[in-house]
N, C-alpha and C positions, 0 to 999 in steps of 0.2 A: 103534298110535294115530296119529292123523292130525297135522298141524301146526296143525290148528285147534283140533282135542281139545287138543294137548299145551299151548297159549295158554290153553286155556281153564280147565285144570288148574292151573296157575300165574297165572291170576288168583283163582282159587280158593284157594290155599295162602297169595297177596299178601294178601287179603282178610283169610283168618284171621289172618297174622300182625300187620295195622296192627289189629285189634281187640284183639291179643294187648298189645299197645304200649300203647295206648290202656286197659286196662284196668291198665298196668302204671305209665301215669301216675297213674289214678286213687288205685292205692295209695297212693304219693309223696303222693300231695295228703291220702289221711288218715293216714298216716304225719306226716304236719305239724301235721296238727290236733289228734292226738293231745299229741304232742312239747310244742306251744305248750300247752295245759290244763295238762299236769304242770309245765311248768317256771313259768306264770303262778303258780298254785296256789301255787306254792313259794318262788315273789318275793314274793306279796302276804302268805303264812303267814311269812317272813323279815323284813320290815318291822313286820309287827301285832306280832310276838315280841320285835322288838330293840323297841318301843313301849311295850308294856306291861310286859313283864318284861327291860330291858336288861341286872339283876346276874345273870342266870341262867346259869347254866355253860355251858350246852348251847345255846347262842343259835345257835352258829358251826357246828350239824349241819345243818338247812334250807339256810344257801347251798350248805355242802359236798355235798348231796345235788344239788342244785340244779345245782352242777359235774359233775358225776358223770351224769348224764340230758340236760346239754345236748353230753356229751362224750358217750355215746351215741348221741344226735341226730346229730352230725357224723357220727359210723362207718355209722347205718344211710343217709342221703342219700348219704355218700362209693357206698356200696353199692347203692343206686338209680340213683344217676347211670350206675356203671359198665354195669347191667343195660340201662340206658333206652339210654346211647348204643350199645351193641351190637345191642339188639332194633334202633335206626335204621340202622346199619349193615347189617344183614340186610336189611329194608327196600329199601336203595337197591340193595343186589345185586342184589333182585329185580326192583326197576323197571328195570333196564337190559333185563332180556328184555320188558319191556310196551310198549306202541306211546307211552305218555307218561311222564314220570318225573317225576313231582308232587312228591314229597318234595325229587327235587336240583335243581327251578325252584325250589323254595318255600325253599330253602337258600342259594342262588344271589340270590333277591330278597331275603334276611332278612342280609345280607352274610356278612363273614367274623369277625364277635363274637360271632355264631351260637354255636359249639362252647365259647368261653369265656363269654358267658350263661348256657347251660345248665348250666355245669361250678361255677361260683359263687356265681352269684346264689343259689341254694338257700340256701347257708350264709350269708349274713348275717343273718338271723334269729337263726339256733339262737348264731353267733356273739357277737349281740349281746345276748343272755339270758345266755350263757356269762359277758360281762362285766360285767353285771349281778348275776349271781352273787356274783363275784368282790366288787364291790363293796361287796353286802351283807354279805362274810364279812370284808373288812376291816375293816368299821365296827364291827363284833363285838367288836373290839380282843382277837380271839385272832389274828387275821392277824401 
């Protein structure tokens, strides 16, 4: 194979994998949107319940479940994250053989909050349902 072919095969393999990234974003983003419905769902069913029925025994199950799905929310983003920064990882090993290295300019201009952005931001959401949760399991007055 020639050094043209062999470029050209590894732009080839480069392609597949930032599609591969990219489709592995996409997840993450319904993986979110899912997360958000169930735990909305479960904040707004926790408020109508401590509302209408506050002496009920079983008030304090809807936030606890509510904990319980925003604390699987964390484990599965913890787990996308790690997948996401490793597919970029690969990524940039492969740009170093390419004639441009678009991800490590695009990293380089995005500065160095880059990897901590990525690594966080996700979870303030599911975080802040998580304590929303919490909230509505106190006011239960079984907390």
């Amino acid at each position: 194979m020639s050094r043209q072919e062999s470029k050209q095969v590894l732009l080839e393999i480069y392609k597949l994998h930032a599609e591969l990234a990219e489709q592995a974003a996409a997840s993450r983003e319904g993986l979110n949107k899912l997360y958000t419905g169930m735990v909305s769902s479960i904040v707004a069913a926790s408020v109508l319940f401590q509302r209408v029925a506050p002496e009920a025994k079983a008030v304090w199950m809807l936030p606890a479940l509510g904990i319980i799905v925003s604390l699987c929310w964390l484990l599965s983003l913890h787990s996308m994250t790690g997948k996401l920064s490793a597919k970029h990882e690969v990524l940039l090993e492969l740009e170093a053989e390419l004639p441009f290295q678009f991800f490590e300019r695009e990293e380089a201009k995005f500065g160095k909050a880059g990897p901590l952005r990525r690594k966080w931001s996700g979870a303030a959401i599911p975080v802040i349902f998580l304590v929303m949760c919490i909230a509505c399991l106190l006011a239960s007055d079984v907390g």
